[in-house]
N, C-alpha and C positions, 0 to 999 in steps of 0.2 A: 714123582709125579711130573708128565711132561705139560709144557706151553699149551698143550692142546685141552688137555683133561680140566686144567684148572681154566678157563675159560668157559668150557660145557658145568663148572662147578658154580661160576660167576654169573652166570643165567636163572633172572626171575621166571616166573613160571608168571604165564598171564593174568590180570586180576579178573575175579569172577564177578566185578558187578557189569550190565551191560554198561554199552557204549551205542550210540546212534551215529551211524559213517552214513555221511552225502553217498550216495552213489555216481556213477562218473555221469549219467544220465542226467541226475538234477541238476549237477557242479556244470553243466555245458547247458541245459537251458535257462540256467539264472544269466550265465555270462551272455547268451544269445539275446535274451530279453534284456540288456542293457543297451545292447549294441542295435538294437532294435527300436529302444527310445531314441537312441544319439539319431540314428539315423532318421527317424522320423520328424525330428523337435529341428535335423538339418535342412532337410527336404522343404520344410515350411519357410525357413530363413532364406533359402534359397529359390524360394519359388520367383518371386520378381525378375530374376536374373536368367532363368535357364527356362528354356518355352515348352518342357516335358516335363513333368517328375516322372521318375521312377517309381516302383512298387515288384519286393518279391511276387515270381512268378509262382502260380499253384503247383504248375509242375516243373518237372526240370527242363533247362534249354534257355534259350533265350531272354532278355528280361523284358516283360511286357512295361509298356508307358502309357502310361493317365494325360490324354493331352490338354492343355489348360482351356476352360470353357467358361462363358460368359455366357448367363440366362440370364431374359428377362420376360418379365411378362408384362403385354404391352396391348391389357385391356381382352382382345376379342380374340388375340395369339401369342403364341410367346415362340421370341428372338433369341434363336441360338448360334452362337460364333466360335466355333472349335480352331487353334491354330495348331496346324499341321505343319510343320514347315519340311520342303523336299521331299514331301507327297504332292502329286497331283488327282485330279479327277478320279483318274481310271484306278487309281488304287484305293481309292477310299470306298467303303461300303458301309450304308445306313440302313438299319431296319427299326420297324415303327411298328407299336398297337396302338391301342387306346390311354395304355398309359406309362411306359416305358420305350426309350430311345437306347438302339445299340449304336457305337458308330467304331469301327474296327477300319486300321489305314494298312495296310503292308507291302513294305520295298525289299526289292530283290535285287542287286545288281551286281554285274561280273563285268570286269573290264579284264582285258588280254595286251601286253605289248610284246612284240619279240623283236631282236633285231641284236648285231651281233653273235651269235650264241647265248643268249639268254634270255629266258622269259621273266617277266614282270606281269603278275595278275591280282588283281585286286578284287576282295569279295567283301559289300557290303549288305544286311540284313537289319532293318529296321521294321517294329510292330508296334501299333497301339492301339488303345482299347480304353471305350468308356462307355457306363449304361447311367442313364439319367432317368429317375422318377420322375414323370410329371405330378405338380400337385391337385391336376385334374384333368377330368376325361379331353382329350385332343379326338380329333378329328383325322384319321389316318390317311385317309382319302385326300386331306385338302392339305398339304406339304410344297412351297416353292423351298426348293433348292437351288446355292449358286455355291461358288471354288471358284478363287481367282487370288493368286500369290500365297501359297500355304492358308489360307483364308477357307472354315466352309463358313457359311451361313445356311441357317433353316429358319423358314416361319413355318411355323405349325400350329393350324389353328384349332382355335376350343371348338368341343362338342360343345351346341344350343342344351341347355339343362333343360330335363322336363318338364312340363308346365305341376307346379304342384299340387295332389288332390287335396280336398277339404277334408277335414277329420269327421267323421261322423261320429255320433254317438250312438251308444249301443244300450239298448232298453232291457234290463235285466227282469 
């Protein structure tokens, strides 16, 4: 009998009771949803310190940022302060209803040098994005807006509540 045969002779046959195998599917979303808490439980520690957080993007490309915002409400309006830093005006765009705020900032820039025989260019891409529920009806119409040093500020004032009717009773 050769080396070969007695090895093919040395071979279990597989046991028949089942077995439950992870698929490579689940084994990568357990590990993704760890790496998912780290990152988020990081995000927070580090919020004081870094004037963005991050957040995966929906789609692919780019990573959008959540920029840090200060609401308050101050009675008859409420005071919003977004820091933008290295945006300006022209790049920033806010849209308003009655009861939700988009405010989306986006940089584009290219710089070029050449000299010698060789170029040096530099492409920088920066995006962020944030939507604020108000916790009540605002006034779309009545918005000061200002931007000054990565700084926006918004007042946005309340909708007047309507005058409330009296409950009537009803005669059965």
């Amino acid at each position: 009998m050769s080396e070969e045969e007695k090895t093919k002779e040395m071979v279990e046959s597989p046991s028949t009771e089942e077995r439950q195998l992870t698929t490579g599917t689940e084994w990568t979303k357990g590990i993704d949803s760890l790496f998912e808490d780290f990152r988020k439980n990081f995000d927070s520690y580090m919020s004081p310190f870094v004037p963005m957080r991050s957040f995966l993007p929906r789609t692919r490309g780019f990573p959008i940022r959540a920029p840090l915002v200060d609401f308050m409400d101050r009675g008859d309006h409420f005071l919003l302060r977004a820091e933008l830093p290295g945006f300006n005006k022209d790049m920033v765009d806010v849209e308003l209803n009655k009861d939700t705020l988009i405010l989306k900032a986006e940089m584009k820039r290219e710089e070029d040098a050449s000299s010698q025989g060789y170029l040096h260019r530099e492409r920088t891409y920066n995006q962020a994005q944030r939507v604020i529920n108000f916790p009540e009806e605002v006034n779309p119409e009545e918005v000061e807006a200002k931007m000054a040093d990565g700084i926006l500020e918004l007042k946005v004032m309340k909708k007047e509540p309507a005058p409330e009717e009296m409950m009537r009773k009803i005669q059965l």
